[in-house]
KEZAKOL-639575 format. One line per 5 residues: their letters; for each residue x, y, z of C-alpha. Coordinates in pm, 1 decimal. Example, Ala and Ser with C-alpha at 12.3 -4.5 7.8 and 13.67 -1.06 7.14 Angstrom:
2
AS = 1230.0,-450.0,780.0; 1367.0,-106.0,714.0
***
This chain:
277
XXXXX = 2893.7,-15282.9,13654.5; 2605.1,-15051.8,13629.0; 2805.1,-14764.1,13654.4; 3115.8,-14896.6,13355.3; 2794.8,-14957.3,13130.4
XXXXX = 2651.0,-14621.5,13161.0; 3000.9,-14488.0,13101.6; 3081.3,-14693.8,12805.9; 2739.2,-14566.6,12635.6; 2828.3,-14202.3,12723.6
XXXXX = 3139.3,-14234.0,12585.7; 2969.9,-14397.2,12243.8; 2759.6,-14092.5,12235.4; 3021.2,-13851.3,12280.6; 3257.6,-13997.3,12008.5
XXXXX = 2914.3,-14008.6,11797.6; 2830.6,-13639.4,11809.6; 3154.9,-13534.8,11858.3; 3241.6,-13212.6,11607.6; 3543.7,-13041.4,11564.1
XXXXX = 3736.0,-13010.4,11212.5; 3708.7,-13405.1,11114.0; 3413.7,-13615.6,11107.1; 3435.3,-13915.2,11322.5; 3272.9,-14304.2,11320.8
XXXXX = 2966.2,-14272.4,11409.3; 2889.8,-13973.6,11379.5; 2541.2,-13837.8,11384.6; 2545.4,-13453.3,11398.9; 2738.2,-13185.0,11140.4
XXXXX = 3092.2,-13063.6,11226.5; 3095.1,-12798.7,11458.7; 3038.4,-12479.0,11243.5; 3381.9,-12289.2,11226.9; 3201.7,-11968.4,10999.6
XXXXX = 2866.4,-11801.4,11016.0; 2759.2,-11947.2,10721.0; 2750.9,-12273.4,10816.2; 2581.5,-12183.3,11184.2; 2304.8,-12056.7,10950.6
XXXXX = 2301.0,-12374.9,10775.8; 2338.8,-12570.7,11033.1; 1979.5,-12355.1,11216.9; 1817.9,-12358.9,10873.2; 1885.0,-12800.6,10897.8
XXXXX = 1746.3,-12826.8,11239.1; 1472.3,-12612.5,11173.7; 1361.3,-12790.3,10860.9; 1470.5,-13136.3,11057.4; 1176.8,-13012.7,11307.5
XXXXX = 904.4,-12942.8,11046.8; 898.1,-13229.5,10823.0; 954.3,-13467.4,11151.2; 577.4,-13303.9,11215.0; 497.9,-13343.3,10878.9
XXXXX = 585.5,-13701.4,10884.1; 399.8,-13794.2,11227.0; 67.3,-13571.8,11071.0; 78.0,-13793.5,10771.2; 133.6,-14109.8,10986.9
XXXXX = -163.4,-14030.3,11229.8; -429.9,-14009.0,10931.2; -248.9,-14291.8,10791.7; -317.9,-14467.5,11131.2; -702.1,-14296.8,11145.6
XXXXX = -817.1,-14450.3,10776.0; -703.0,-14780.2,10861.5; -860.8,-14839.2,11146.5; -1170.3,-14580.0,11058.2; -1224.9,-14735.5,10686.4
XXXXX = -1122.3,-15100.4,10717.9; -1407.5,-15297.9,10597.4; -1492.3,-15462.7,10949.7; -1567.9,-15106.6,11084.9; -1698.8,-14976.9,10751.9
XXXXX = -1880.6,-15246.1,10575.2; -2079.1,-15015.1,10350.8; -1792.9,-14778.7,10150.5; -1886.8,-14417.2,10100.7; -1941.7,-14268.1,9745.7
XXXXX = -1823.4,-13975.2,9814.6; -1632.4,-13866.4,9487.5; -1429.3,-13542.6,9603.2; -1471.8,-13260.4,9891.1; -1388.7,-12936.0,9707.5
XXXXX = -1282.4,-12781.2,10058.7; -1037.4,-13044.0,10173.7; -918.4,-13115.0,9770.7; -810.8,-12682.3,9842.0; -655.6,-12756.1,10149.8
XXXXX = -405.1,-13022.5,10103.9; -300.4,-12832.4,9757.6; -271.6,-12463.6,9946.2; -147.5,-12588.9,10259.2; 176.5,-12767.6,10147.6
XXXXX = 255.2,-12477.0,9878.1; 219.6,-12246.2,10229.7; 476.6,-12483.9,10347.7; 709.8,-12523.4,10033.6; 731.0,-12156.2,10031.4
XXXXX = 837.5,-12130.0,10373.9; 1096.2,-12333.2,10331.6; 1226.1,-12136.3,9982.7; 1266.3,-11871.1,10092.5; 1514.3,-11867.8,10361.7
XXXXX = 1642.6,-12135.6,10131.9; 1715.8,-11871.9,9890.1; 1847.7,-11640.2,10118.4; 2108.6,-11892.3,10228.3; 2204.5,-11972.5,9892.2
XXXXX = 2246.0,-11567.1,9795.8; 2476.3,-11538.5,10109.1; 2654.1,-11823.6,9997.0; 2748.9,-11722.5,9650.2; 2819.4,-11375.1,9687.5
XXXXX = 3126.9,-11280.5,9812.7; 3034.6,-10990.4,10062.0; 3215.0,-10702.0,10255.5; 3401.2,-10686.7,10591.5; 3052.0,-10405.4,10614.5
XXXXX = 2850.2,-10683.9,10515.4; 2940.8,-10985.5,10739.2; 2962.6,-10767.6,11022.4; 2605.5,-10655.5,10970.5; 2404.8,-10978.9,10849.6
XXXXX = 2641.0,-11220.3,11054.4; 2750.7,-11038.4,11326.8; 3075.5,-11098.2,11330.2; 3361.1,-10837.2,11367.0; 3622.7,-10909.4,11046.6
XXXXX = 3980.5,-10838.9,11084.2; 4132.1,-10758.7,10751.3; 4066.1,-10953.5,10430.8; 4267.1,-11193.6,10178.5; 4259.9,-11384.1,9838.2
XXXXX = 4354.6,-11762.4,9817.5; 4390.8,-11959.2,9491.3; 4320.6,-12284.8,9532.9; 4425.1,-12493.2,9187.4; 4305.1,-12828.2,9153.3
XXXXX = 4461.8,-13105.9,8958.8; 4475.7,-13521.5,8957.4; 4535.8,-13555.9,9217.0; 4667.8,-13289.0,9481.5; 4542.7,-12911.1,9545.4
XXXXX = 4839.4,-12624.7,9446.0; 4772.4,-12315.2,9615.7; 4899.3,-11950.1,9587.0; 4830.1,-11637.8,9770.5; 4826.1,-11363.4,9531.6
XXXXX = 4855.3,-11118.3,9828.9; 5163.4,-11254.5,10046.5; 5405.1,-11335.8,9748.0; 5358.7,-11762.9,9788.6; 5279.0,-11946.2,9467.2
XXXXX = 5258.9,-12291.1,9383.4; 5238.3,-12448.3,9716.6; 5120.8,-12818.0,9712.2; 4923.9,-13035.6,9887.0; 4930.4,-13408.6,9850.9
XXXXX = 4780.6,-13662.7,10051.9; 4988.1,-13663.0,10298.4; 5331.1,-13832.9,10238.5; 5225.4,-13931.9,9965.0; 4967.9,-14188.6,9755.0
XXXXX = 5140.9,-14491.3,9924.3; 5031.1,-14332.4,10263.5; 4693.7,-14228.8,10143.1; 4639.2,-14582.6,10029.9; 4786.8,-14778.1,10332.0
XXXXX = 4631.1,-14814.4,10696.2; 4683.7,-14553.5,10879.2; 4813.2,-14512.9,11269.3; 4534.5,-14464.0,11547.5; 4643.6,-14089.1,11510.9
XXXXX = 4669.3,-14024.6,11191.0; 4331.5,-13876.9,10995.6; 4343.8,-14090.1,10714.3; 4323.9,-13948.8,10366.0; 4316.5,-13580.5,10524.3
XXXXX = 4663.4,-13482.7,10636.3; 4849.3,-13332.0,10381.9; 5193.0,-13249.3,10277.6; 5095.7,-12847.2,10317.5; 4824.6,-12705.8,10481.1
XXXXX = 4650.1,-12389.1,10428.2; 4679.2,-12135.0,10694.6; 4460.8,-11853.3,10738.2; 4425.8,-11594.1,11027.5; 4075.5,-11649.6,11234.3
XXXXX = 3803.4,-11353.8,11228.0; 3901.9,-11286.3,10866.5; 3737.2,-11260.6,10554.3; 3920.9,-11496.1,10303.0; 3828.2,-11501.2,9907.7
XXXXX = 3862.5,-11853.0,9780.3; 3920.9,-11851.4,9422.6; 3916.4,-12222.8,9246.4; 3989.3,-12364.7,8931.7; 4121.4,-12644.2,8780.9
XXXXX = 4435.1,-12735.4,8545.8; 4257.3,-13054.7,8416.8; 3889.5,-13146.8,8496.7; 3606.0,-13089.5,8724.0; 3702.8,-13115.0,9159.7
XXXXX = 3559.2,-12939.1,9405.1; 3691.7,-12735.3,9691.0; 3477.4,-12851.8,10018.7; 3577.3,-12797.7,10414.3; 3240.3,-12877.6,10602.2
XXXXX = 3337.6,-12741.1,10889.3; 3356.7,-12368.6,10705.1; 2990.5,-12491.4,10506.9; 3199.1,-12470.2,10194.1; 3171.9,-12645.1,9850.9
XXXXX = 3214.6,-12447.8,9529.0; 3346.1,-12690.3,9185.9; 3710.8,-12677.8,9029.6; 3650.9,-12599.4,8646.3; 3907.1,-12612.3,8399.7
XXXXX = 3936.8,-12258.2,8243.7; 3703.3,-12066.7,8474.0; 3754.2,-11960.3,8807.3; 3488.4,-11972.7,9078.4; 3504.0,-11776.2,9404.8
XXXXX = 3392.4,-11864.9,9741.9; 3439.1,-11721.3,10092.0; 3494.4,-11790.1,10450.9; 3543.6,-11624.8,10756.1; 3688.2,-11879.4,11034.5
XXXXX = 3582.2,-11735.7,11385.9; 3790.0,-11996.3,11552.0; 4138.4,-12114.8,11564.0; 4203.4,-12529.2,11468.8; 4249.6,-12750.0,11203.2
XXXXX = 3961.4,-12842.5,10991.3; 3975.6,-13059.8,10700.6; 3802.0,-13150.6,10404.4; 3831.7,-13294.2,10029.7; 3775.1,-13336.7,9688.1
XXXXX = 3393.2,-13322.0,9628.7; 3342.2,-13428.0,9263.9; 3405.6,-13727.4,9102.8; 3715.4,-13697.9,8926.1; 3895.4,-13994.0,8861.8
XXXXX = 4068.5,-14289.4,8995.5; 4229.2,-14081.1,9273.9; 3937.2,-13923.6,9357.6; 3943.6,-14026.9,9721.7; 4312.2,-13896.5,9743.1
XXXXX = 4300.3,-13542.1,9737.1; 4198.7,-13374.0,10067.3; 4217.7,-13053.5,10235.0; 4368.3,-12951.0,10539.4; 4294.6,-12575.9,10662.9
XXXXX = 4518.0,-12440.2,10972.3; 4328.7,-12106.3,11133.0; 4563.8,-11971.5,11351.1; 4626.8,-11622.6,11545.7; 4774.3,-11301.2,11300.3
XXXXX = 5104.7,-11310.1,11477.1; 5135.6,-11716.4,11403.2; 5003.7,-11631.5,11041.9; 5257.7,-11383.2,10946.3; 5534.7,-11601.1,11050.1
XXXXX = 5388.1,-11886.5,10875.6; 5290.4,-11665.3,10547.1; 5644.7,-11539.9,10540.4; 5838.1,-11914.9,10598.7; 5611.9,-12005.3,10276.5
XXXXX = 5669.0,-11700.8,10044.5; 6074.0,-11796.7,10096.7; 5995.7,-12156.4,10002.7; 5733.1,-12104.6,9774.0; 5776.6,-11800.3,9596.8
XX = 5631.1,-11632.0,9327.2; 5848.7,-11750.2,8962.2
***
């Protein structure tokens, strides 16, 4: 009995951190990170998770020490002290110490984010050997995602929810990832450096796959750019990440990294049924 219990909980705990390309109930933990990116932001999290956890406990313990130092049963006559010019300097320079500790590698995350960088680049700051690079356009509009890829001849490749907004909206099977299947998926080769260009045909959406650590806005006559370089082969989704309407919750994203050889063939069964007009 013993024994089942134990098991049962383990199993709780495993579907609760479990982490691959989809988030699951219960969750507690990020997806695993598929990119270097995100296994910096996932460090940078923990890290910061660790420091304001002993922040917190710090600030509980004096919390703890004045009540029970400066209640008025232990203290019946109150000090008059008005300020401590030493202490008043401390908790001021102490905290910006802190805040500034925290900005900067902040910043630096942010910077690697936003700029798109070289094959030279990653393999330097991220250590990660890239194999060739590539451009995806990823258009967004209420509601699907239309893709092209400028450099393999496909254009104008959709992806709905699924089968459909009838699917999206209906209960789905016990194997079916609801609201993140869709009708096409996105397939990129792993170890390579992909160029995500976004915009939009009508309002504001966002392009986000938290598995890659990925978000960058849709925005209607501009196009924003974004990169990713998948070091591992699987199917990670994601979706729309600004509010955009009533079918907000219907437009996901569904990213297949896959070998070169299986991405060529792929690539070229696309640019015959998708190609460029």
């Amino acid at each position: 009995m013993v024994i089942a219990w134990a098991g049962g909980l383990f199993a709780f705990i495993g579907g609760a951190i479990a982490q691959d390309g989809v988030s699951h109930p219960w969750q507690m933990n990020f997806q695993t990170p598929a990119t270097p990116v995100m296994e910096k932001l996932v460090a940078f999290h923990d890290n910061i998770l660790i420091l304001i956890t002993l922040i917190s406990l710090f600030v509980l313990v004096l919390l703890l020490y004045i009540v029970w130092r400066f209640n008025s049963k232990s203290n019946p006559v109150p000090s008059k002290t008005t300020h401590n010019t030493l202490l008043e300097v401390a908790w001021t320079v102490i905290p910006i110490i802190i805040l500034v500790g925290m900005a900067i590698p902040s910043v630096r995350l942010l910077y690697e984010f936003d700029v798109v960088p070289s094959p030279q680049i990653v393999q330097e700051n991220f250590g990660v050997t890239v194999d060739g690079e590539m451009v995806i356009k990823a258009t967004g509009m209420a509601w699907m995602w239309m893709y092209d890829y400028p450099d393999h001849g496909v254009q104008g490749m959709d992806a709905f929810c699924s089968a459909g907004p009838d699917y999206c909206m209906a209960r789905a099977g016990p194997d079916d990832n609801r609201l993140l299947e869709t009708t096409n998926r996105v397939v990129v080769p792993v170890n390579t450096l992909v160029r995500v260009q976004v915009t939009s045909e009508d309002w504001i959406h966002a392009w986000a796959v938290p598995a890659f650590g990925v978000k960058i806005d849709a925005v209607p006559g501009r196009i924003n750019e974004t990169w990713f370089v998948a070091t591992r082969e699987g199917t990670f989704y994601g979706q729309c990440s600004e509010l955009c309407g009533e079918f907000h919750g219907f437009m996901p994203i569904a990213v297949d990294v896959v070998s070169r050889d299986e991405f060529e063939a792929r690539i070229n069964a696309l640019a015959e049924t998708y190609p460029v007009f």
